[in-house]
C-alpha positions in Angstrom: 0.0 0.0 0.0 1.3 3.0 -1.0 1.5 5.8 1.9 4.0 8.2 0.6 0.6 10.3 -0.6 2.0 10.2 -4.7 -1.6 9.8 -5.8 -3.2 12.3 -4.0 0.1 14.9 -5.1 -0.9 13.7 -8.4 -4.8 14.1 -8.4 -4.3 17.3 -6.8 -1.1 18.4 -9.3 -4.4 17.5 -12.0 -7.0 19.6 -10.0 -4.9 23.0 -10.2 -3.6 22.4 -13.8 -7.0 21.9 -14.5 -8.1 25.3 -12.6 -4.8 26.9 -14.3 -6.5 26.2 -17.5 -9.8 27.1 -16.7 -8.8 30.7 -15.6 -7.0 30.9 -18.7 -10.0 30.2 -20.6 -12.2 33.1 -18.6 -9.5 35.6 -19.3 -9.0 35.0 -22.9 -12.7 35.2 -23.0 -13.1 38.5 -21.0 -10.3 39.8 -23.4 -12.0 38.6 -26.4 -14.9 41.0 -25.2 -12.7 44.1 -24.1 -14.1 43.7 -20.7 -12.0 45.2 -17.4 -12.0 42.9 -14.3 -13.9 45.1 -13.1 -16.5 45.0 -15.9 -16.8 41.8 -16.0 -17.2 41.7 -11.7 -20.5 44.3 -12.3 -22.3 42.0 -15.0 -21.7 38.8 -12.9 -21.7 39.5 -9.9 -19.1 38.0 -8.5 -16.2 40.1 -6.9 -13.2 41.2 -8.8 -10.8 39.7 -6.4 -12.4 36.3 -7.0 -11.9 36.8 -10.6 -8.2 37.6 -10.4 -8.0 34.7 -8.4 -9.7 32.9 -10.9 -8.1 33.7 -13.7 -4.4 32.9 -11.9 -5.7 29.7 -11.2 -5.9 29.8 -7.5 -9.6 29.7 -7.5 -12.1 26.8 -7.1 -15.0 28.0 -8.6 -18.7 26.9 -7.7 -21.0 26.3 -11.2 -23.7 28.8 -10.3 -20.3 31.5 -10.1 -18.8 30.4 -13.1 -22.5 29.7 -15.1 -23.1 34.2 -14.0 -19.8 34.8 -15.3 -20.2 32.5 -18.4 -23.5 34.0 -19.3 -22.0 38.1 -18.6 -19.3 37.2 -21.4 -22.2 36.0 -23.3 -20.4 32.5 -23.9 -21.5 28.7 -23.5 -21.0 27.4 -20.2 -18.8 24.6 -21.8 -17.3 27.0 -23.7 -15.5 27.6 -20.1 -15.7 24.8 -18.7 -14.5 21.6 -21.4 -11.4 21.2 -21.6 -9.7 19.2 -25.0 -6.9 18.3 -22.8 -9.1 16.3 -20.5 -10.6 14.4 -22.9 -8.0 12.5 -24.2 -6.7 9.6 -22.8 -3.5 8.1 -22.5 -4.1 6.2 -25.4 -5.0 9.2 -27.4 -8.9 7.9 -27.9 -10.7 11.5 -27.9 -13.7 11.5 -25.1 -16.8 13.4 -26.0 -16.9 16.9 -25.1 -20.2 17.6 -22.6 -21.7 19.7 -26.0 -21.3 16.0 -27.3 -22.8 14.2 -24.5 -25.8 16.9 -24.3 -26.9 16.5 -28.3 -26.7 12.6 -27.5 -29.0 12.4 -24.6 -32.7 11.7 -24.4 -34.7 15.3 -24.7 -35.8 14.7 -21.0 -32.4 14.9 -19.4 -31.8 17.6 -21.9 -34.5 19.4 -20.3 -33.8 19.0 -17.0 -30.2 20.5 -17.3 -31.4 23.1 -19.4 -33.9 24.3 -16.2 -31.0 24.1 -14.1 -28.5 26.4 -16.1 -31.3 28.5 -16.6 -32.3 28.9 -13.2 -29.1 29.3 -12.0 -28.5 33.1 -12.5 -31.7 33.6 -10.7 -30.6 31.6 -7.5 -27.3 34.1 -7.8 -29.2 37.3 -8.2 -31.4 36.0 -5.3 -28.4 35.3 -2.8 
């Protein structure tokens, strides 16, 4: 049994490159749009800080958050969110992307998790 904690420094080395990425993705889309930090912070709603923080990586964002500030650069959610480097394996077989898995699933569960992302910048608003 292996207790020197190498898969966890891995899984976590995966989460923040992930997050690395991710921010990455936000700010190329906010510059895309000409939008300020602070631009972007008023249209979302979620602070400037956390944005910065974001975009550096160094924050762990919840969906409804990242669904506001998706939505105030007037992109896809998994515009932001899917990542092409995730979805390949180690073999090199190409995953689906979640636009992928949506269009393939049965018009019910497509409704259902259209309700949610719709709902979601209400429940933010609300808060």
């Amino acid at each position: 049994m292996d207790t020197s904690g190498g898969s966890n420094n891995r899984a976590e080395y995966r989460q923040q490159d992930y997050l690395a990425r991710l921010g990455e993705r936000v700010r190329k889309k906010r510059a895309a749009r000409n939008f300020s930090r602070r631009q972007l912070s008023e249209l979302s709603g979620v602070s400037e800080r956390f944005i910065a923080h974001l975009e550096l990586g160094q924050g762990n964002i919840s969906i409804l958050r990242l669904k506001a500030i998706a939505d105030a650069l007037d992109v896809p959610l998994v515009r932001i969110i899917d990542d092409e480097r995730e979805r390949s394996t180690e073999g090199g077989a190409r995953q689906p992307s979640l636009d992928e898995l949506f269009r393939s699933a049965d018009p019910q569960f497509q409704k259902a998790v259209m309700e949610l992302l719709t709902s979601a910048p209400r429940r933010i608003r609300a808060a």
